[in-house]
N, CA, C and O of each residue as an XYZ file, in Angstrom:
888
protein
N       0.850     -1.193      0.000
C       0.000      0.000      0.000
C       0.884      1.240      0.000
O       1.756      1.624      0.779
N       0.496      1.626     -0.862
C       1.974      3.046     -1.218
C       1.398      4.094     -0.413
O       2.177      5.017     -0.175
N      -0.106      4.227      0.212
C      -0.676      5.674      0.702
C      -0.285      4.806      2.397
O      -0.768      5.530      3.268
N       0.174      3.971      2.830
C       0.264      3.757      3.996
C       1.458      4.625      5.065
O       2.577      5.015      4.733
N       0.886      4.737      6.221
C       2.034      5.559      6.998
C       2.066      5.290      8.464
O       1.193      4.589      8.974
N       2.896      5.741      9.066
C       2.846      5.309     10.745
C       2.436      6.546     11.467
O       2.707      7.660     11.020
N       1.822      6.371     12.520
C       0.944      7.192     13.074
C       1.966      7.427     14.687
O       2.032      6.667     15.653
N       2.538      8.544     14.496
C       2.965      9.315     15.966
C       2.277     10.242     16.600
O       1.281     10.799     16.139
N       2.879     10.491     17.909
C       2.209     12.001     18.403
C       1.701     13.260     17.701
O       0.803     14.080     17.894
N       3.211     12.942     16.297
C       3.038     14.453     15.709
C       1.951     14.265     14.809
O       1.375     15.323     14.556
N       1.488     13.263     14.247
C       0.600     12.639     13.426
C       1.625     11.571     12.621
O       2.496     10.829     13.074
N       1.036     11.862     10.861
C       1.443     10.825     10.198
C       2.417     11.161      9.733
O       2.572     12.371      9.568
N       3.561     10.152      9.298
C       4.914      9.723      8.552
C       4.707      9.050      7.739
O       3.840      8.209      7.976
N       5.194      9.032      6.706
C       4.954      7.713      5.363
C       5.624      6.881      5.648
O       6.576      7.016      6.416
N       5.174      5.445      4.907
C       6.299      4.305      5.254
C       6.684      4.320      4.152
O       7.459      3.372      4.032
N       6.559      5.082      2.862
C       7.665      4.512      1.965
C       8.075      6.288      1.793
O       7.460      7.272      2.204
N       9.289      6.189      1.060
C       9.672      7.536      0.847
C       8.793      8.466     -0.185
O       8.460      7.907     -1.230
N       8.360      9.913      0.016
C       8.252     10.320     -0.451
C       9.149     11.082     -1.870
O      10.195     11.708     -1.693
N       8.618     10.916     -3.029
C       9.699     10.985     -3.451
C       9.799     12.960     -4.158
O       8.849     13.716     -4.361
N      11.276     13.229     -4.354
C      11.190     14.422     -5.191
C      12.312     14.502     -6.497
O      13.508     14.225     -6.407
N      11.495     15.018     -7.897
C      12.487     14.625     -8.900
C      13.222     15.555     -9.524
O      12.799     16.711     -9.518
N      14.343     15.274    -10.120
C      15.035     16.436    -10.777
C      15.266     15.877    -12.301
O      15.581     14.689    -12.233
N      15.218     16.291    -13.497
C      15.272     15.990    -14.326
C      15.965     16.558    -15.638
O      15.297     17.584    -15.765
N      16.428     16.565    -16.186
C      17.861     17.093    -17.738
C      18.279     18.467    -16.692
O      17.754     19.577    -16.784
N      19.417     18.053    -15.633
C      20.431     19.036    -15.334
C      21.497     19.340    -15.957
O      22.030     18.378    -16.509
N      21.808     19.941    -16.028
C      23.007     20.477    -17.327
C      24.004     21.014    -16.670
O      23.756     22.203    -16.469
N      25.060     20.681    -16.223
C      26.557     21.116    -15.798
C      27.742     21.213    -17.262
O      28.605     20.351    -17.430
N      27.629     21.957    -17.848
C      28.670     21.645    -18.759
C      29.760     22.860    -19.023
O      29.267     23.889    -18.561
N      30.669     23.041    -19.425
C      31.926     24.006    -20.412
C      31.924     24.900    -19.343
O      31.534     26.052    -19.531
N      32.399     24.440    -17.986
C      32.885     25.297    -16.996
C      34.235     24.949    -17.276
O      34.360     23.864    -17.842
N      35.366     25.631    -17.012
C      36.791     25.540    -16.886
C      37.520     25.952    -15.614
O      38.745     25.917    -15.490
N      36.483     26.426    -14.493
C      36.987     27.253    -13.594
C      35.780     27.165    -12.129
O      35.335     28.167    -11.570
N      35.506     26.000    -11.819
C      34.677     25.574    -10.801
C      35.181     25.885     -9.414
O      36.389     25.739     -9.225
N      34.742     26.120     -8.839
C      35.454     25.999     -7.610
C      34.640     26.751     -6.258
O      34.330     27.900     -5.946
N      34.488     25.274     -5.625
C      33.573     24.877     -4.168
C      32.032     25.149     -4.952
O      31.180     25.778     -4.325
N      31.744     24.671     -6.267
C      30.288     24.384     -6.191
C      29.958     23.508     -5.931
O      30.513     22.439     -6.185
N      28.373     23.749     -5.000
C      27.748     22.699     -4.695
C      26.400     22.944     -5.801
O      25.978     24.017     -6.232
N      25.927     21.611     -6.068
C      24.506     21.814     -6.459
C      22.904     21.931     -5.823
O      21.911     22.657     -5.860
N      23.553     20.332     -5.059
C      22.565     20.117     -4.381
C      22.936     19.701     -2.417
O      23.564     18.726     -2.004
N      22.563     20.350     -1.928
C      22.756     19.399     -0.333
C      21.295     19.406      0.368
O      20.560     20.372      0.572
N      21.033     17.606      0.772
C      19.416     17.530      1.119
C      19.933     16.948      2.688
O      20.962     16.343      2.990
N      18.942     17.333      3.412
C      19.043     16.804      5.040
C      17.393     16.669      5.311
O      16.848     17.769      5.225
N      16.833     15.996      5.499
C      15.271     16.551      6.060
C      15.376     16.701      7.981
O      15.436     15.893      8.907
N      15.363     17.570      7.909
C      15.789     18.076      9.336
C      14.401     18.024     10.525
O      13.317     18.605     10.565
N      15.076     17.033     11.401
C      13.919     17.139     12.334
C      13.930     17.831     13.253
O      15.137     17.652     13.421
N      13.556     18.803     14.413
C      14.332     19.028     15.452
C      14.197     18.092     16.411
O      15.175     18.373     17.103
N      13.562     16.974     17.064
C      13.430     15.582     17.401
C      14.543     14.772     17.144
O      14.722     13.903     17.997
N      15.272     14.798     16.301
C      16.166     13.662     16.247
C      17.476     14.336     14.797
O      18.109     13.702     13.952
N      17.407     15.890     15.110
C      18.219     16.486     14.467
C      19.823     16.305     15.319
O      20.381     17.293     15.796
N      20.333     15.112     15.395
C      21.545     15.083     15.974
C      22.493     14.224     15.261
O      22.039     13.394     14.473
N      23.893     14.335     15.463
C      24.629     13.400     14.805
C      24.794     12.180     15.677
O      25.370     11.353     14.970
N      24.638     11.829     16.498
C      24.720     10.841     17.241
C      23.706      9.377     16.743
O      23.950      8.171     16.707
N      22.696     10.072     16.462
C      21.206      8.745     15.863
C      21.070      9.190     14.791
O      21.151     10.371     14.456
N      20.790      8.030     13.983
C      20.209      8.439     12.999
C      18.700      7.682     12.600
O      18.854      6.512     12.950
N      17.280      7.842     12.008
C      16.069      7.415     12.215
C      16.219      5.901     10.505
O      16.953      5.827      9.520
N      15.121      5.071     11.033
C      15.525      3.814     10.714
C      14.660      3.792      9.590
O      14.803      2.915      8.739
N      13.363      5.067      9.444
C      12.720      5.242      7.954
C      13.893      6.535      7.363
O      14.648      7.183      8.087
N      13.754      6.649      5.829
C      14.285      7.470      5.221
C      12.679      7.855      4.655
O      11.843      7.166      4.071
N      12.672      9.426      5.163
C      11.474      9.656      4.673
C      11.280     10.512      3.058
O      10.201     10.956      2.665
N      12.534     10.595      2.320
C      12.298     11.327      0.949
C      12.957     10.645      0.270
O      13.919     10.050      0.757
N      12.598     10.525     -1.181
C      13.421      9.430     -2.009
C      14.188     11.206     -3.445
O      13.406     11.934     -4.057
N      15.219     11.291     -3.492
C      15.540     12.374     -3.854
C      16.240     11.567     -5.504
O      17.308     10.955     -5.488
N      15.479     11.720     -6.666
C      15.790     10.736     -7.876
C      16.212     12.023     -9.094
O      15.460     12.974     -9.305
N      17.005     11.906     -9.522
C      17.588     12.766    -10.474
C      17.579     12.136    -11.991
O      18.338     11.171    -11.905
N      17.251     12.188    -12.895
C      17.021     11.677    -14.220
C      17.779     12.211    -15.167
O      17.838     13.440    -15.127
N      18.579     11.502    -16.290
C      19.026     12.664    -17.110
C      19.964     13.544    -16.761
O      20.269     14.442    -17.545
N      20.658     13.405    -15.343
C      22.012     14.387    -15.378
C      23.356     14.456    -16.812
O      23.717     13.554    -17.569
N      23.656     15.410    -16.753
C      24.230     15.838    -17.950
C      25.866     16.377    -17.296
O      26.331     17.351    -17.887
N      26.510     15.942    -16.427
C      28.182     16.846    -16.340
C      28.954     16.507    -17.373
O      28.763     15.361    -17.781
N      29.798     17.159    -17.948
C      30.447     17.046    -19.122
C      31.347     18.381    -19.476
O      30.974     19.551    -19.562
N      32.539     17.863    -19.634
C      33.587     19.101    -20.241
C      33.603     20.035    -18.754
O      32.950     21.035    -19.054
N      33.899     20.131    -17.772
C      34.455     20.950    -16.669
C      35.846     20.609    -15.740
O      36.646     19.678    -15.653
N      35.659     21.806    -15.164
C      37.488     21.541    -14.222
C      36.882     21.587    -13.147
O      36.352     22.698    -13.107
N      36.689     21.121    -12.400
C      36.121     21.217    -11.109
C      37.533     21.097     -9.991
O      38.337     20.165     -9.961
N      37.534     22.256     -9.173
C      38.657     22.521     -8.295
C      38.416     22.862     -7.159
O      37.548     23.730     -7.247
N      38.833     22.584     -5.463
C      38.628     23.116     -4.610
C      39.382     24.326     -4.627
O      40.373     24.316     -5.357
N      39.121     25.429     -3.948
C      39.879     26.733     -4.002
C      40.609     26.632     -3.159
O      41.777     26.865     -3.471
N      40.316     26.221     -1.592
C      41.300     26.399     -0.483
C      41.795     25.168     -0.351
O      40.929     24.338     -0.071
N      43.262     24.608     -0.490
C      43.840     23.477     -0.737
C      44.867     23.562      1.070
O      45.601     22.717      1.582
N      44.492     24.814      1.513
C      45.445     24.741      2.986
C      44.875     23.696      4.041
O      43.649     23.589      4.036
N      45.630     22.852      5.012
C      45.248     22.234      5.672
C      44.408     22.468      6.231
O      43.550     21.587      6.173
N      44.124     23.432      6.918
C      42.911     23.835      8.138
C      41.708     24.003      7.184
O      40.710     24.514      7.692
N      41.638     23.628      5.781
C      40.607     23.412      5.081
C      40.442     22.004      4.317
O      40.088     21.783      3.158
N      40.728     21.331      5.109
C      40.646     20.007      5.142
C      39.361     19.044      4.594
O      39.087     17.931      5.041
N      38.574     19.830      3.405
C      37.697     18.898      3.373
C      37.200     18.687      1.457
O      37.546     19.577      0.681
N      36.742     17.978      1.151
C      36.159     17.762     -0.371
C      34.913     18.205     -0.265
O      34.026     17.930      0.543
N      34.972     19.410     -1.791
C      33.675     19.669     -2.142
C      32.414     18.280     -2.632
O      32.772     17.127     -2.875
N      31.031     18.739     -2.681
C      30.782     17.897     -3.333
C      29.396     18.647     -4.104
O      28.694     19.571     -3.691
N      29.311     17.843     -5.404
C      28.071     18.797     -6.284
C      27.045     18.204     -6.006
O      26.088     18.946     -6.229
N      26.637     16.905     -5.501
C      25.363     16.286     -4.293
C      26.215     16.317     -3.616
O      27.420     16.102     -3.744
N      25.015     16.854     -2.123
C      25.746     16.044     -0.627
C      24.492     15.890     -0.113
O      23.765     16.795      0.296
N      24.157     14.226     -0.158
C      22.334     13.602      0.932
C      22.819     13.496      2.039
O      23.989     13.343      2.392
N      21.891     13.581      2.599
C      21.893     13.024      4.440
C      20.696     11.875      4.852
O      19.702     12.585      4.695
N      20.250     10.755      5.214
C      19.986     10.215      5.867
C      18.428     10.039      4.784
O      17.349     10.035      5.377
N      18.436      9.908      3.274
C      17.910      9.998      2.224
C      17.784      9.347      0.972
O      18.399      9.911      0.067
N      17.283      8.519      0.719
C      17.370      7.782     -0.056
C      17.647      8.942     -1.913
O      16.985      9.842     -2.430
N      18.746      8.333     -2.247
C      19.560      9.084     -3.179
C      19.266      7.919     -4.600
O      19.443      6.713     -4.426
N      18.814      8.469     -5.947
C      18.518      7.293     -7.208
C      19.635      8.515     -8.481
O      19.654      9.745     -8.434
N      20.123      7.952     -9.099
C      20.589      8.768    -10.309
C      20.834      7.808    -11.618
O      21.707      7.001    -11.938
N      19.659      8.286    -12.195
C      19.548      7.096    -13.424
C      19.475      7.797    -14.605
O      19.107      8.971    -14.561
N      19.826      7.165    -15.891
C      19.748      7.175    -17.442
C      20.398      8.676    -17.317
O      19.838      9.702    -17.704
N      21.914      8.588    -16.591
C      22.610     10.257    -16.801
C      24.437     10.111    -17.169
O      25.017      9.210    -16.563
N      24.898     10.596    -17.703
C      26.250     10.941    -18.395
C      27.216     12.136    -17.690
O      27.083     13.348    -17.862
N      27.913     11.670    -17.109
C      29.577     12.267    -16.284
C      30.767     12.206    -17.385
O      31.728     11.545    -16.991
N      30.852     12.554    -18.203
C      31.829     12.618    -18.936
C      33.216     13.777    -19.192
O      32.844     14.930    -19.407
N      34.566     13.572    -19.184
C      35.146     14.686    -19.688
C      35.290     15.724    -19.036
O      35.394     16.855    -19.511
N      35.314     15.300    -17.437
C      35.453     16.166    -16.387
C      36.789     15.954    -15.748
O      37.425     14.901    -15.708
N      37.028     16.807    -15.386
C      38.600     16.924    -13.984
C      37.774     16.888    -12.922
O      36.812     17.654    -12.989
N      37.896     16.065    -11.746
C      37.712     16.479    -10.294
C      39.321     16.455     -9.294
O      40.119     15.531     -9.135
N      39.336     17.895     -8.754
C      40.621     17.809     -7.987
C      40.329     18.385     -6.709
O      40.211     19.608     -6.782
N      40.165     17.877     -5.490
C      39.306     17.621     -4.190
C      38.012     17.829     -4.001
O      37.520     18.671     -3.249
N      37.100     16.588     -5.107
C      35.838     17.126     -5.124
C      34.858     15.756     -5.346
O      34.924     15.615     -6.567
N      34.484     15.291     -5.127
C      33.332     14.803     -5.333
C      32.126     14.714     -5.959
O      31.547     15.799     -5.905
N      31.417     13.752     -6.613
C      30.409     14.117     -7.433
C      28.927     13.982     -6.913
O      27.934     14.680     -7.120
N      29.199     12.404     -5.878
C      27.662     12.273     -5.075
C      28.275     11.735     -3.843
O      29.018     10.754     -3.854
N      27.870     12.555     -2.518
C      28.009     12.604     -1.320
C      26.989     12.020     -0.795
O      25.828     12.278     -1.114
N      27.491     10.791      0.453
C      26.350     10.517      1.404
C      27.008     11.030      2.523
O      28.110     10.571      2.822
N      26.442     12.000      3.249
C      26.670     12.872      4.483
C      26.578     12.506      5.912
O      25.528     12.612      6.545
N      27.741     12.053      6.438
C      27.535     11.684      8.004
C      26.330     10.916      8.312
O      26.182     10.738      9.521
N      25.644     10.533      7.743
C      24.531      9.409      8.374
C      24.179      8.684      7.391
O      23.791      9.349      6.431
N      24.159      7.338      7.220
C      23.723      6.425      6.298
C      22.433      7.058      4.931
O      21.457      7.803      5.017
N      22.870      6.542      4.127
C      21.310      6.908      2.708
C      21.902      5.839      2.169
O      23.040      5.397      2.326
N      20.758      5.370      1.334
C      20.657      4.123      1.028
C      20.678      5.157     -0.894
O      19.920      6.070     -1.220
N      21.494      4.702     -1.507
C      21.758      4.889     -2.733
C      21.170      3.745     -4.381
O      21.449      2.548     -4.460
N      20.468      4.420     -5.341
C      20.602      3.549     -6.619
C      21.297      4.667     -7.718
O      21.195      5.893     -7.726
N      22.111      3.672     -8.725
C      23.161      4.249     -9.216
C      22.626      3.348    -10.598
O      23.016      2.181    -10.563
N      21.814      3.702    -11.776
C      21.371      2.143    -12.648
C      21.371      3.609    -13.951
O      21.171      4.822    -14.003
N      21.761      2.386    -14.873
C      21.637      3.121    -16.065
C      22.597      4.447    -16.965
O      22.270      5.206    -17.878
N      23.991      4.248    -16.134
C      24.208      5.678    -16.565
C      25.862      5.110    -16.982
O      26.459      4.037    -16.894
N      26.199      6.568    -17.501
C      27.283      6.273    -18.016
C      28.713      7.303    -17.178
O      28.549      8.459    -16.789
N      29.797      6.665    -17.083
C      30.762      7.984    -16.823
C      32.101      7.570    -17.313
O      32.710      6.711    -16.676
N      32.531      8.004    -18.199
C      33.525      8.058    -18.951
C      34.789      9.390    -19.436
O      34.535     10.563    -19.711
N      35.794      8.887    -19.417
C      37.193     10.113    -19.609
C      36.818     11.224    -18.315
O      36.353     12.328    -18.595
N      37.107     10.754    -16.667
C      37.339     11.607    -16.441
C      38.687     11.549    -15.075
O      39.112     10.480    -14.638
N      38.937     12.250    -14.827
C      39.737     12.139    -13.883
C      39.684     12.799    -12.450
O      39.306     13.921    -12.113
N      40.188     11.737    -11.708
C      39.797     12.286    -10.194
C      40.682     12.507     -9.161
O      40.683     11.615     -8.313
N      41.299     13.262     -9.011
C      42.611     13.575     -7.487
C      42.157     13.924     -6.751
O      41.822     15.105     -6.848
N      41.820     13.208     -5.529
C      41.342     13.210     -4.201
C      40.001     13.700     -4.642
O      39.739     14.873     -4.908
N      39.516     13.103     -4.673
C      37.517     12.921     -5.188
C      37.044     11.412     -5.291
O      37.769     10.426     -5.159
N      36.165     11.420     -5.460
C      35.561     10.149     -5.701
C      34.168     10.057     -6.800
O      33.616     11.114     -7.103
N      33.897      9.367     -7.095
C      32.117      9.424     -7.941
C      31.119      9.429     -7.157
O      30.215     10.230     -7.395
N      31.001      8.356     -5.783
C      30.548      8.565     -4.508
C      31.399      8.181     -3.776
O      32.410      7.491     -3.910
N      30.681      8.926     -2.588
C      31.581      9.058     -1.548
C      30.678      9.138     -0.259
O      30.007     10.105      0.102
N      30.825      7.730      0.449
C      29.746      7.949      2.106
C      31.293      8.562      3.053
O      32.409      8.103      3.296
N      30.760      9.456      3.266
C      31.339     10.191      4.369
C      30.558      9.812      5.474
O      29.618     10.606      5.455
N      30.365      8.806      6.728
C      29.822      8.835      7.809
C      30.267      8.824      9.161
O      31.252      8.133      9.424
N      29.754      9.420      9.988
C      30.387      9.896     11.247
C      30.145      8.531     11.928
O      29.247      7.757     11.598
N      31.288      8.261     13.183
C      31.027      6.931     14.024
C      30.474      7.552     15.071
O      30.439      8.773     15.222
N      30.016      6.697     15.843
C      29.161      7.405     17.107
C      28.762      5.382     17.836
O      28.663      4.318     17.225
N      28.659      5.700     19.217
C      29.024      4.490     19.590
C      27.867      4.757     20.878
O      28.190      4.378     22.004
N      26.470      5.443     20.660
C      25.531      5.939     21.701
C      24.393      5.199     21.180
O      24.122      5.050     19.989
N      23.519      4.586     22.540
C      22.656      3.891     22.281
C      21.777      3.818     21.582
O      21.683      4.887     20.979
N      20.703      2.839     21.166
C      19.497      3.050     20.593
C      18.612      3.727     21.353
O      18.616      3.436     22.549
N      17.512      4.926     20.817
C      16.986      5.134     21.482
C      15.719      5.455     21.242
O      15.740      4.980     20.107
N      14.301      5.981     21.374
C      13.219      6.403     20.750
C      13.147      7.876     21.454
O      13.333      8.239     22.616
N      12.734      8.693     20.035
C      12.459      9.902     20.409
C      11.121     10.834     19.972
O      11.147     11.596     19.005
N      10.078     10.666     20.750
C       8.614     11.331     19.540
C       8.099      9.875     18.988
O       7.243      9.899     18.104
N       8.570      8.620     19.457
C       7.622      7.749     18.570
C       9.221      7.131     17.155
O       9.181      6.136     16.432
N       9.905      7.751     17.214
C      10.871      7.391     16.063
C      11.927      6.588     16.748
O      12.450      7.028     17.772
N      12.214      5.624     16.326
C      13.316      4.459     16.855
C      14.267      5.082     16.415
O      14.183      5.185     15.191
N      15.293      5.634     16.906
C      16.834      5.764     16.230
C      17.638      4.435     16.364
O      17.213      3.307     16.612
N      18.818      4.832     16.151
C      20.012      4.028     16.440
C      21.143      4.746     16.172
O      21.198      5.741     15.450
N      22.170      4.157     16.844
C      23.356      4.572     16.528
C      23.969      4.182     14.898
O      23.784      3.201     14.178
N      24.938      5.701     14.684
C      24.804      5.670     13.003
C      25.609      4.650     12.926
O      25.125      3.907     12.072
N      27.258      3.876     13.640
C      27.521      2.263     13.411
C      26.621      1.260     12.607
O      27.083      0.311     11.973
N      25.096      1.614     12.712
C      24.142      0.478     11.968
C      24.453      0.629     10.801
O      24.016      1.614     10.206
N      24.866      0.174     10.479
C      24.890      0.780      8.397
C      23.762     -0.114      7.436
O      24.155     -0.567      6.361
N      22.596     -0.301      7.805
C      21.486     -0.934      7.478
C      21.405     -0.518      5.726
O      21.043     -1.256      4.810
N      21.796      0.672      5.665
C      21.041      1.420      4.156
C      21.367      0.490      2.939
O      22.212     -0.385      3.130
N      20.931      0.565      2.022
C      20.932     -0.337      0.775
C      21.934      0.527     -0.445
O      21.644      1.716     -0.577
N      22.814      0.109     -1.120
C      23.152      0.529     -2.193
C      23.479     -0.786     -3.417
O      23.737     -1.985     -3.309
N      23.282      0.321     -4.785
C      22.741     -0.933     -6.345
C      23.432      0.386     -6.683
O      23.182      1.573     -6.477
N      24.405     -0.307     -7.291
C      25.163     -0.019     -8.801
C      24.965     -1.057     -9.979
O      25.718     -2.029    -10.021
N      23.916     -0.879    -11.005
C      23.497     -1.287    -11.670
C      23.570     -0.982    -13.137
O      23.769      0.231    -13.209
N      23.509     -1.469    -14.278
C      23.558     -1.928    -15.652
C      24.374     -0.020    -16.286
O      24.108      0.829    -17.137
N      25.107     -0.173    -15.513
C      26.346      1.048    -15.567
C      27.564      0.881    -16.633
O      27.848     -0.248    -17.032
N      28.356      2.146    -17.137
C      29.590      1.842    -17.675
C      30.606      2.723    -17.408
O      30.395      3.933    -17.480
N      31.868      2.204    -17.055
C      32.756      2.946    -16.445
C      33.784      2.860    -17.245
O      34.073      1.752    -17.697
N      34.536      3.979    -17.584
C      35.487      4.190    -19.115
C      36.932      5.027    -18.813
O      36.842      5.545    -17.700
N      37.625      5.185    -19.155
C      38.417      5.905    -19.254
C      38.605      6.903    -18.440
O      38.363      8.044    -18.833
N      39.182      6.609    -16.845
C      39.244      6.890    -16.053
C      40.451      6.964    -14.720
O      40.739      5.925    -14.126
N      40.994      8.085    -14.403
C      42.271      8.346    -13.784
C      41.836      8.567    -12.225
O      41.012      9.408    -11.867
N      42.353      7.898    -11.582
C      42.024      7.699    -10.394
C      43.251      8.041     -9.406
O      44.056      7.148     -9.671
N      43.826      8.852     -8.410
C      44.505      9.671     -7.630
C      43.900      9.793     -6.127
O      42.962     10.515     -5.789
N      44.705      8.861     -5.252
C      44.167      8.904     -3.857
C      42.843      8.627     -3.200
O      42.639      8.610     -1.986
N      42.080      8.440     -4.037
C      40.452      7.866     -3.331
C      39.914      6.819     -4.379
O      40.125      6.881     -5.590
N      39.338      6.051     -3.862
C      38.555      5.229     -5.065
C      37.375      5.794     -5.898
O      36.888      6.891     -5.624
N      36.947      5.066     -6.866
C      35.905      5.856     -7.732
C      34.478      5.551     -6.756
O      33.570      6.361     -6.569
N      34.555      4.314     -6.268
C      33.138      4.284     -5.292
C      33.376      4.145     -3.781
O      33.742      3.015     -3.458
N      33.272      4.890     -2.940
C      33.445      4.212     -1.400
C      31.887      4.049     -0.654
O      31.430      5.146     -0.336
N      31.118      3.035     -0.365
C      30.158      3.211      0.035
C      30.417      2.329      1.285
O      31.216      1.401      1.162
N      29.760      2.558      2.570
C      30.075      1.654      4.104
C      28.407      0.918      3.946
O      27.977      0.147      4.804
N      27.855      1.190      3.096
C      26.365      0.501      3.472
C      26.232     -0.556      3.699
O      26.557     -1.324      2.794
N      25.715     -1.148      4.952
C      25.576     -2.413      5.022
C      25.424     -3.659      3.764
O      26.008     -4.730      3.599
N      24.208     -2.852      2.894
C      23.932     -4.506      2.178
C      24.191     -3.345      0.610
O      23.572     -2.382      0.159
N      25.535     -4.168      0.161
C      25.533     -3.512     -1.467
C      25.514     -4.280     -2.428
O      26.070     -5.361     -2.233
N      25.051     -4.103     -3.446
C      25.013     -4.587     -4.768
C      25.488     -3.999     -5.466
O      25.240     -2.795     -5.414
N      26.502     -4.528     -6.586
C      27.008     -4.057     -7.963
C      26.669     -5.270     -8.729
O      27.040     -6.388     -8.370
N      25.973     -5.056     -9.769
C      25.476     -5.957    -11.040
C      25.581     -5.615    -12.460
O      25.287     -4.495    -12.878
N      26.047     -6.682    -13.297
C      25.740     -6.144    -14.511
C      26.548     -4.801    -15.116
O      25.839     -4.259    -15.963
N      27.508     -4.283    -14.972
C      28.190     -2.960    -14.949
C      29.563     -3.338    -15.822
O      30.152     -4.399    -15.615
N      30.017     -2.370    -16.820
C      31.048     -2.556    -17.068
C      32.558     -1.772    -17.428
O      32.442     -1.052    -18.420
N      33.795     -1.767    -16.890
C      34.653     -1.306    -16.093
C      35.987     -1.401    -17.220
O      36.408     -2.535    -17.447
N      36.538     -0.436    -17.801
C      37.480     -0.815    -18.651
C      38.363      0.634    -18.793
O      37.717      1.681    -18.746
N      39.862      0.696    -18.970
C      41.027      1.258    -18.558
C      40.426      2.166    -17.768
O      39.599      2.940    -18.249
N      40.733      2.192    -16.564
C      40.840      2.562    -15.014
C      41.930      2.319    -14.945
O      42.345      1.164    -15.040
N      43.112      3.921    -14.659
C      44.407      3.395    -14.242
C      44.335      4.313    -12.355
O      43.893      5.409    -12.010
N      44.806      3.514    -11.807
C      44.667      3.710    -10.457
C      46.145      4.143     -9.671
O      47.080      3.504    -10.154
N      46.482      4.900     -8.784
C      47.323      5.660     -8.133
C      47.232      5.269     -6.699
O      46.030      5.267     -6.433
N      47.891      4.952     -5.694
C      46.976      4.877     -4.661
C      45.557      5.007     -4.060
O      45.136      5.749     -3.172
N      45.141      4.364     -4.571
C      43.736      3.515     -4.175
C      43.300      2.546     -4.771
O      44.137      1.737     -5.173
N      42.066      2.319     -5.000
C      41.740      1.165     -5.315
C      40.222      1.622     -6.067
O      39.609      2.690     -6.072
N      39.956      0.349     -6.656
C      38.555      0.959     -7.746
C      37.075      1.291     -6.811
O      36.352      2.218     -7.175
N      36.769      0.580     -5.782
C      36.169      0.510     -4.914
C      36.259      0.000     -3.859
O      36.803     -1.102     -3.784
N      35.687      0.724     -2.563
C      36.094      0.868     -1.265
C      34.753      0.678     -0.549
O      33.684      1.186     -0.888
N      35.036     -0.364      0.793
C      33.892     -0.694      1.310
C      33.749     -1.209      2.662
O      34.248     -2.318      2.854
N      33.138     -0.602      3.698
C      33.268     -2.208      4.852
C      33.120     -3.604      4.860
O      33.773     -4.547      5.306
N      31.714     -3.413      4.023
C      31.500     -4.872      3.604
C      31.664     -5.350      1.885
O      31.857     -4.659      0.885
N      31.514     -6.635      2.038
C      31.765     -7.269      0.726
C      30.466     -6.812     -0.621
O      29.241     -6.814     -0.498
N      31.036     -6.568     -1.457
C      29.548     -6.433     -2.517
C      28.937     -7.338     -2.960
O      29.553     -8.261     -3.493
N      27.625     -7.351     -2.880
C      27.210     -8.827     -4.051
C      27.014     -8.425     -5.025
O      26.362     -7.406     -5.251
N      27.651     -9.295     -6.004
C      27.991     -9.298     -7.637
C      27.335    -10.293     -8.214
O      27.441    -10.483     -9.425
């Protein structure tokens, strides 16, 4: 039942994600990027707005169709230590993240990132797309960035948290192609999600530098 939902104090929550779409984004013939973001999603509760828990529904499904990056330099500006961190052009939080039938081509990334999962688990689909000729120094294609936290389960308002350690979320890399690609200090995928899938996908000259093609806690099923 897709109209079904759980019933709290505050009222109703959906049980499946609501979803919101984005469709033919166009990033192209930049030469001179630097610290753009596109998108950053959090659905912010003040109930269980903490880094410590994170909630065990993902209540928005955030699906992008048709992305278009192609031909850019994408650069962080401040490369000094005490700025210690990678841009990214998505960054989700605790959100179910889809990016299908879209093209990454012919880009530089140099401390940057393309799709961010943000300090708390999102469960990711990655099906249908293509990314080819580009190169990455200290970036990644995704990248779960998640915070450890080692504080109990707890309920807050009716919402079960847990500690973000659970890495329950789901990720599918699916009927994908990966091409001509320079890889420099991070892998092209790092995801910690508990249960991942890569299927069907196919992977050809990837020359690699310190790292590795993909990075993971757990094992993928293939």
């Amino acid at each position: 039942n897709t109209n079904s939902s759980i019933k709290t104090k505050d009222g109703l929550l959906p049980a499946t994600p609501l979803p919101l779409n984005f469709s033919e984004i166009v990033i192209q013939d930049n030469q001179d990027i630097g610290d753009f973001s596109f998108l950053y999603f959090y659905p912010i509760d003040d109930a269980v707005n903490t880094n410590d828990c994170h909630q065990l529904i993902e209540f928005y499904l955030i699906h992008v169709d048709d992305l278009r990056i192609i031909n850019n330099n994408f650069a962080k500006k401040f490369k000094i230590n005490i700025w210690n961190y990678e841009v990214d052009i998505f960054e989700i939080k605790e959100t179910q993240f889809k990016v299908t039938n879209s093209l990454i081509a012919n880009n530089t990334f140099t401390y940057y990132n393309v799709f961010s999962l943000d300090k708390k688990p999102s469960t990711i689909y990655f099906i249908n797309n293509t990314v080819s000729n580009n190169s990455f120094n200290t970036g990644s294609l995704i990248d779960s960035d998640y915070e450890e936290r080692e504080n109990p389960s707890s309920a807050i308002r009716d919402v079960l948290v847990a500690p973000v350690p659970i890495r329950f979320r789901y990720s599918f890399i699916l009927n994908s192609t990966f091409s001509n690609i320079i890889l420099k200090n991070d892998p092209l995928i790092s995801i910690d999600n508990g249960f991942f899938t890569i299927h069907n996908n196919h992977f050809k000259n990837i020359t690699l530098t310190n790292t590795a093609l993909i990075e993971s806690l757990f094992s993928p099923i293939t």
